[in-house]
N, C-alpha and C positions, 0 to 999 in steps of 0.2 A: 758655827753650826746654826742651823735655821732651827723652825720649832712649828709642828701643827699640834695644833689642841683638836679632840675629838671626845664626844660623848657616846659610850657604850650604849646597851640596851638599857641595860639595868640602873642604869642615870650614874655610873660614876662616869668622872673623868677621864680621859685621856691622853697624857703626852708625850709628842715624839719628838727627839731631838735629834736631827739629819744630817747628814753630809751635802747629800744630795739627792732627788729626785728620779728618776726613769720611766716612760711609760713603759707599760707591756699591753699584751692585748688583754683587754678588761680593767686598765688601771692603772696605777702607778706606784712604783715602788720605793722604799724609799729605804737610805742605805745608813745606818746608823752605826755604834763603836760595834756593839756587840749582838746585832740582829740588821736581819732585812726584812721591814715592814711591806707586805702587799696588799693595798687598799684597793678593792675590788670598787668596779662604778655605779653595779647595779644589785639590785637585789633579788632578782633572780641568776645570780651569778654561784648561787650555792656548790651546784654540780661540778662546774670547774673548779673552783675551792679546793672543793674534797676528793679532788685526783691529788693533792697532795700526798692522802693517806695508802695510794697505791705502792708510793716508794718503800713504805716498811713492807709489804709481801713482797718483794723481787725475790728473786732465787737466783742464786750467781754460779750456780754449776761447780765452783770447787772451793774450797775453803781459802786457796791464795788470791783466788779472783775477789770474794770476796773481803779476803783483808784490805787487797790493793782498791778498789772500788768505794766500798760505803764512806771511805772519809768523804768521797767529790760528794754524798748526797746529803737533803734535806735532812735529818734522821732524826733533830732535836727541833719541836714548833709546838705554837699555839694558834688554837682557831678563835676569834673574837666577832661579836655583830655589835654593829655602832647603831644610831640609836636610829636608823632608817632603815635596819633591819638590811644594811648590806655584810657581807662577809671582808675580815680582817684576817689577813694571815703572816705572824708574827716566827719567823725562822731566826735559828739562833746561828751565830757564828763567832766563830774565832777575831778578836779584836785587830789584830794583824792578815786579816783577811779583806784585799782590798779588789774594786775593779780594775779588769785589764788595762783600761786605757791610762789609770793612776799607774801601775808597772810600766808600762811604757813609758810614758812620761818619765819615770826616774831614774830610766837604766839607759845605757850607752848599748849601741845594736849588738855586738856582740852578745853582751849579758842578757839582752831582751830574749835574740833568739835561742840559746840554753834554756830560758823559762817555756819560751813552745815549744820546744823539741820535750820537756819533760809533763805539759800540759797537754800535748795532742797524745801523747802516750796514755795520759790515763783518760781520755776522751773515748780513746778507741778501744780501750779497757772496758770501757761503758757500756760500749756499742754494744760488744759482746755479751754482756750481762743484759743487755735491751734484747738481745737477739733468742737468747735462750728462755725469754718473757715474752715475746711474738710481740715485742711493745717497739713504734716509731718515737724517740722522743720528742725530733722537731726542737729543740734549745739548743743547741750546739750554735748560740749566737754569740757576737760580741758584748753584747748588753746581758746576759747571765753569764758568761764567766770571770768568776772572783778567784783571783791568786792567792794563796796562803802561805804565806812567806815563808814561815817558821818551818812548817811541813811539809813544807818545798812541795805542793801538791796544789789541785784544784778546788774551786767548791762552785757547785753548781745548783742554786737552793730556787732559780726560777724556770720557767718554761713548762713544769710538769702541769698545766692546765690544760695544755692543747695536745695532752700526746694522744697516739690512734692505734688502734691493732694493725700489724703489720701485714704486707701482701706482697704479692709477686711486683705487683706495680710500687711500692713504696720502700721497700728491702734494703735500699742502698738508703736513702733519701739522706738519714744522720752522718752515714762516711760522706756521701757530699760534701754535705754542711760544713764539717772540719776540712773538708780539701779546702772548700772558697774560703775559710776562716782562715788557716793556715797559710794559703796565697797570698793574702793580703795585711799578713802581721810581721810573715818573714819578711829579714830587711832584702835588698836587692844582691847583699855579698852571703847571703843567706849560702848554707851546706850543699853545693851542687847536688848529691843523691836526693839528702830532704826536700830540694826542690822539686828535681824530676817527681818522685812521688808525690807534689800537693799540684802537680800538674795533671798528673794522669787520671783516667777516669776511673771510678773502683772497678776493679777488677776481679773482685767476689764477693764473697757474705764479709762480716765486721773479722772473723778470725782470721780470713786472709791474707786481711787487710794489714791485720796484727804484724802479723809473719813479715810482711812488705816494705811496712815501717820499722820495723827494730833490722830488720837488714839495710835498710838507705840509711839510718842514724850511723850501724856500726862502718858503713863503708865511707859516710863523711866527716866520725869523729874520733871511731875505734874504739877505744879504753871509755867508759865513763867515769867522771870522776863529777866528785859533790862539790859542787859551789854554793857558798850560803847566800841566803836573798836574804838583805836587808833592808827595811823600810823606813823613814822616820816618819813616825804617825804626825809628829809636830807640823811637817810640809806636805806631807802626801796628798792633801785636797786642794792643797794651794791657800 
């Protein structure tokens, strides 16, 4: 693991102990056992910071959306100023919650594409709950989404600095996003229906879309059945 030392406001110390690095826009972030630290560049950078705090108002329209939902989101952080008076945003996660590109890397394609057939499902779970918030997320990247092994689910704890109010012009923009994400994680022996759908272009609002995708899964795999994802934290960084 690496290590940046930084000093708060308040003159204590602070150390972080890493994985690895990412930038995002505004910074870089940076992926530890059990959080992901985002160290903002500037300090005037407060306003985007504090779109974090938007993700606990959402409103998820029914209680199963929202059971299925709030795991993928931020819902446990802390806001910190280092001593230049820039903003520090310390999000908590699951220790077995790693980046995509670490799942990939340790699964054979088959198993990889089970984990985004069941990772663009709760993407597009999202959507919906973004949609019924008139909110654009804009994260729907490779670089924020972190796999959660244990909970066979997603977590998506960066991106929420750039989101926008939604419009006629902007609507689809998140179902995009997971189509080109999807295009290019599935392997090439990927699920013929799952493929056709990360081809096409959206074809309505995110509920739709819903409907679209649980029907191209059932007609390329029919029955689901649970596969465990295991990680060993010992090699997963390399």
């Amino acid at each position: 693991m690496q290590e940046l030392k930084l000093k708060l406001i308040t003159g204590e110390p602070l150390k972080i102990r890493y994985h690895r690095s990412m930038a995002f826009s505004g910074g870089s972030a940076l992926v530890c056992d059990n959080n992901v630290v985002y160290q903002f560049y500037g300090k005037n950078d407060w306003p985007k910071a504090n779109r974090i705090r938007d993700v606990e108002r959402l409103q998820y329209g029914s209680e199963e959306m929202k059971k299925t939902v709030q795991s993928v989101l931020p819902m446990k952080w802390s806001m910190l100023e280092d001593d230049k008076h820039k903003p520090i945003v310390v999000i908590r996660k699951e220790t077995d919650c790693y980046p995509l590109d670490v799942v990939e890397g340790g699964l054979n394609s088959k198993d990889f594409d089970t984990v985004m057939m069941w990772s663009i499902s709760r993407m597009i779970k999202l959507s919906c709950v973004l949609k019924v918030n008139n909110i654009v997320y804009g994260g729907f990247q490779p670089q924020n989404l972190m796999i959660w092994a244990s909970g066979h689910s997603i977590f998506l704890p960066g991106g929420w600095w750039d989101t926008v109010e939604m419009d006629d012009g902007n609507k689809n923009s998140d179902i995009k996003d997971i189509k080109v994400l999807a295009k290019n994680y599935f392997s090439g022996g990927a699920y013929k229906y799952v493929r056709r759908w990360c081809e096409e272009p959206p074809a309505g609002d995110a509920f739709e879309e819903l409907k679209a995708w649980d029907e191209a899964v059932d007609e390329s795999v029919g029955k689901r059945e649970f596969v465990p994802l295991v990680i060993d934290p010992e090699t997963a960084y390399g």
